[in-house]
C-alpha positions in Angstrom: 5.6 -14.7 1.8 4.3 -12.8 -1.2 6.0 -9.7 -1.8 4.7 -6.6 -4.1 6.8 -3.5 -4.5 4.6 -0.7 -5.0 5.8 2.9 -6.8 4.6 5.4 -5.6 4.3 9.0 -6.4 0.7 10.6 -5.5 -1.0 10.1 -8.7 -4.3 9.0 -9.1 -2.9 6.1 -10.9 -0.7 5.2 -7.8 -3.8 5.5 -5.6 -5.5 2.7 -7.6 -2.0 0.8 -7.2 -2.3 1.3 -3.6 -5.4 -0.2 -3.3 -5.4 -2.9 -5.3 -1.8 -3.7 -3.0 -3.8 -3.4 -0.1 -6.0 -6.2 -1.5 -3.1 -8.2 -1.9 -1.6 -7.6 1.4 -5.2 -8.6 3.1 -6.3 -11.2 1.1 -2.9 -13.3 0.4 -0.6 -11.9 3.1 1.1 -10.1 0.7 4.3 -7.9 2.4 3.9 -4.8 0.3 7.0 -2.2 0.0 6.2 1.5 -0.9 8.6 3.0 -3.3 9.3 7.0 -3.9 11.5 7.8 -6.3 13.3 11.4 -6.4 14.3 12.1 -9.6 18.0 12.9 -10.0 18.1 16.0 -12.0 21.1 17.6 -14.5 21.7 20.7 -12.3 24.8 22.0 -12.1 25.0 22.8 -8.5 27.8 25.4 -8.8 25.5 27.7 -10.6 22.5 26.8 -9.5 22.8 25.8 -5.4 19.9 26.9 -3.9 17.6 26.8 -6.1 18.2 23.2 -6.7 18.6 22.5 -3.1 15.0 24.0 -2.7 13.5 21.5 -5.4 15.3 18.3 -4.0 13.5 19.8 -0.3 10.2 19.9 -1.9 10.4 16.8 -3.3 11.3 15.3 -0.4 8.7 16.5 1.6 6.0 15.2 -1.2 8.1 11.7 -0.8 7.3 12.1 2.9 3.2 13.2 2.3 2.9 10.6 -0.3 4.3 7.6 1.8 2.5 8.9 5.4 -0.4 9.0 3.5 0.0 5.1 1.6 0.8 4.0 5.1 -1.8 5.6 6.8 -4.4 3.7 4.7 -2.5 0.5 5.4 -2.8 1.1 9.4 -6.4 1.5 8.7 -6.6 -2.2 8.1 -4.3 -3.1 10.6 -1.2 -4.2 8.2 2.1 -2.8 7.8 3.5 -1.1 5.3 7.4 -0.8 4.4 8.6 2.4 2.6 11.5 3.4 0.5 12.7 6.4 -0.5 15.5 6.5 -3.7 17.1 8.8 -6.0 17.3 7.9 -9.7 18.0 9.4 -12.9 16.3 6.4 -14.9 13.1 6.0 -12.3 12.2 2.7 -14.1 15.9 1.7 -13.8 15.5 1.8 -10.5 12.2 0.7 -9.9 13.5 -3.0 -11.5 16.8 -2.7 -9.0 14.7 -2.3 -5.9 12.1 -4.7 -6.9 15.1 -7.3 -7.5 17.1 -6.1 -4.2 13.8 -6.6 -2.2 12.9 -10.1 -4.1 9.4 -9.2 -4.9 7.4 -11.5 -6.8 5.4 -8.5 -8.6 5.1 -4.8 -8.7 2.1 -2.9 -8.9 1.8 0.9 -10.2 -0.1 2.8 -12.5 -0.2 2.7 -15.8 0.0 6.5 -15.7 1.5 9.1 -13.6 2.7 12.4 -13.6 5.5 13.6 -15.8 7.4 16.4 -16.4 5.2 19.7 -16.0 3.1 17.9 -14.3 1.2 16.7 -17.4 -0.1 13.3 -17.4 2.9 10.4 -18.7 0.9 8.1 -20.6 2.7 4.6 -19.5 6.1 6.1 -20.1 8.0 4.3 -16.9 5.7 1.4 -17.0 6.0 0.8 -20.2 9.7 0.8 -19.9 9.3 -1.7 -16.5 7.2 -4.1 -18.3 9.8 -4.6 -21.0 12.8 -5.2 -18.8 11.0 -6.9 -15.0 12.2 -10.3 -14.4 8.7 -10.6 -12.2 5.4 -10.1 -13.1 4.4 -6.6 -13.4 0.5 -5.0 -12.7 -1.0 -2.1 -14.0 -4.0 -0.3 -12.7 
């Protein structure tokens, strides 16, 4: 079976990712694997423990949102969806390691995201999965 690993963070660029996965999961029986990654950030925790214990919570519960809402609009077609949540300081870094633990034949994600500030990253983290994926890589 085909597999895609799809990264996933809520942007409209990951939206278009997620449908063009659900293409591939209807019309080649693709199993597709929905990836959130929280970033791992250079607090230091002894001087800073609650408020970066607060921004780890809200990620996490934008992690959940974002992957209830990928899944919901793969139950919508009747397919199944498998979700991952990881923390990573390099998100491409890790995007390559779960799409080689998983054995995916190809990852689909935006070519743009959200970055820091929320400003749009203009193929920062795909750029940098393009140059190093041992499997075919997708932008949308």
């Amino acid at each position: 079976m085909y597999k895609v690993l799809l990264p996933t963070e809520g942007s409209e660029g990951s939206i278009r990712a997620t449908k063009e996965a659900l293409w591939m999961a209807k019309n080649y029986d693709a199993e597709v694997i929905a990836l959130f990654i929280i970033p791992v950030f250079p607090f230091d925790l002894k001087k800073h423990p609650n408020p970066t214990r607060m921004v780890y919570v809200g990620i996490e519960e934008v992690a959940r949102k974002v992957l209830e809402q990928t899944q919901q609009m793969f139950a919508e077609e009747g397919l199944e969806l498998k979700t991952l949540v990881r923390r990573g300081s390099n998100v491409a870094q890790t995007i390559l390691e779960e799409a080689e633990k998983e054995g995916c034949d190809l990852i689909i994600m935006g070519k743009i995201g959200i970055g820091e500030e929320n400003e749009p990253q203009l193929g920062k983290i795909s750029y940098k999965v393009i140059q190093h994926a041992n499997v075919n890589v997708q932008l949308v």
